[in-house]
N, C-alpha and C positions, 0 to 999 in steps of 0.2 A: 278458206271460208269455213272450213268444217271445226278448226279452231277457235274459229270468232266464236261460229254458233254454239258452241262445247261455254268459252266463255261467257257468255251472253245466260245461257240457261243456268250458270252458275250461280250469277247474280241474282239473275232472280228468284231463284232457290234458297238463297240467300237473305233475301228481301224477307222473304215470305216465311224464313223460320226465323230470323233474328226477333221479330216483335214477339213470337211465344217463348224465348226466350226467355225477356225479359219479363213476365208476367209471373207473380208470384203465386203458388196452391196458396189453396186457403187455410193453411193450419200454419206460414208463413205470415199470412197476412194478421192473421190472431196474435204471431207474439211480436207484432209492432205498435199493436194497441195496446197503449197506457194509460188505465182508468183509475178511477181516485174512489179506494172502496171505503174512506172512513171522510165523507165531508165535513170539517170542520168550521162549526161557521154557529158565533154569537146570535143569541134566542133560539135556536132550535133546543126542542122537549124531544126527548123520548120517557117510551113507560118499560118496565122491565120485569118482570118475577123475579124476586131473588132468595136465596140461599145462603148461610153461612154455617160454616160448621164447628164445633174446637172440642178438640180432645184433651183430657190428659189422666195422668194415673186413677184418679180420686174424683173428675168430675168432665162432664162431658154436654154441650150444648148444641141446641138446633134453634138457628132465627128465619125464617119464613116470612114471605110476605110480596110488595111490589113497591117499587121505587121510581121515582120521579125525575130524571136530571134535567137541569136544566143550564143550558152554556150560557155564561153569566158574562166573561168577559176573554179580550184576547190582550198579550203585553204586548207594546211597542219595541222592547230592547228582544236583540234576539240570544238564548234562542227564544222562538215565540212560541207562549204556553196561554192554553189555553184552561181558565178556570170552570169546575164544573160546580153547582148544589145540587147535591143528592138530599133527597129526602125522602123516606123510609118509615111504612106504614105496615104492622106484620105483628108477629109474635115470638116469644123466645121460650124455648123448654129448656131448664137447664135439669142434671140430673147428676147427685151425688152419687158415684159408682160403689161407695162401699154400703152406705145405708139403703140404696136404692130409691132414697125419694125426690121425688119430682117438683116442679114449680114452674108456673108458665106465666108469661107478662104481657099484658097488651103492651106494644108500641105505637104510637102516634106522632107524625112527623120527625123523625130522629132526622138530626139534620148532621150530613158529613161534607169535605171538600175536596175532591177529586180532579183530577188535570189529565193533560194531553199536553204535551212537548214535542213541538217538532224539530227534530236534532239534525236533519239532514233533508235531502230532495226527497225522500222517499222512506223514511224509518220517523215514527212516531213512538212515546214513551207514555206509557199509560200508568198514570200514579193512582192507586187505592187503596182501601181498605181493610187489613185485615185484622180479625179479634185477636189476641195476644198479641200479635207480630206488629199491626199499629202497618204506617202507610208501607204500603207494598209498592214495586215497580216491574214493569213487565215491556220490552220491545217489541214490536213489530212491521212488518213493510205494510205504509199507506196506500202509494203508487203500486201496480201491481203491473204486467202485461200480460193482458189476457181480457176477455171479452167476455168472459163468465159473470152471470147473474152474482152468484157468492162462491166466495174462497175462502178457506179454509186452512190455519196455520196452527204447527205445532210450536212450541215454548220450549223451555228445558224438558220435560220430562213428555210421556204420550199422555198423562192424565191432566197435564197443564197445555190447556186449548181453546182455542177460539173460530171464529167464522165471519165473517164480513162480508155485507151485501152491497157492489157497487151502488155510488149514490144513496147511499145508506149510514151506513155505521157497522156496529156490530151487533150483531143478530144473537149469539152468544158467546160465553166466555167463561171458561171453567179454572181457578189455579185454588194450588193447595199447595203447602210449605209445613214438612215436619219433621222435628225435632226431637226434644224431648215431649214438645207442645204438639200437636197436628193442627193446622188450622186450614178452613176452606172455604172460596166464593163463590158465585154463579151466578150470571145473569142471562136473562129468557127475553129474548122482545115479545114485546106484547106490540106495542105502536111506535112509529118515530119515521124523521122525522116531524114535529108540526110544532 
């Protein structure tokens, strides 16, 4: 009898820690959540500030201003990319480094074409812009696991960077590539998306 009752309280000792068990902490449960920090989806605006910058021996420029994208369209064949218009309202200083003089431009609507490729479940290819270098491309993870508001990804180098706000897009976005050329982008959310 004293066996049974030995067994008996086994079981339900048993009962009674298998289900905590199975119960995951919470910092468990966070990296099973997979949120999508760059939505992609035809008509969505955002506004941005932007930046560019280019260097080189003899002459050196600053473009300033805010830009407009808007996702224009998606392909049918894959992989599927998605088209952007950028258009680009700001000013450019350029400056001769040996004579030192200056010259500045209003811009009005500069219009460029910008994409998003989705290459896989979860890696998106962001094609753009830059002066001298002409279109630029940059990878990053879409899908994320994590339940964070924004995340934050490094690129090749720590001064080549960005951020992404779930259900968002990208909140900013820093890359520079140099050579004998320097050149560099940045973009700032202002609003997005609507």
């Amino acid at each position: 009898m004293k066996n049974c009752l030995s067994f008996i309280s086994l079981l339900v000792l048993l009962f009674v820690l298998l289900p905590s068990c199975n119960k995951k902490n919470s910092s468990d449960a966070n990296e099973d959540v997979i949120n999508d920090y760059l939505p992609l989806k035809v008509g969505a605006k955002y506004k941005y500030d932007y930046m560019a910058s280019y260097g080189y021996i003899d002459e050196s420029s600053v473009t300033k201003g805010q830009c407009i994208w808007t996702f224009i369209s998606k392909s049918t064949d894959e992989p599927v990319i998605y088209q952007v218009e950028q258009y680009f309202s700001g000013y450019t200083v350029t400056r001769n480094n040996y004579t030192g003089i200056k010259d500045s431009t209003q811009i009005e609507s500069q219009f460029f074409t910008l994409s998003f490729e989705v290459l896989n479940s979860s890696q998106v290819a962001f094609n753009f812009v830059m002066t001298y270098w002409g279109k630029s491309k940059v990878t990053f993870e879409r899908f994320i696991r994590s339940d964070e508001t924004e995340t934050c990804f490094r690129l090749d180098s720590p001064i080549n960077r960005g951020c992404l706000r779930k259900d968002v897009g990208i909140t900013n976005f820093t890359y520079s590539s140099c050579g004998n050329h320097c050149s560099s982008v940045s973009y700032f959310l202002i609003e997005g998306p609507y």
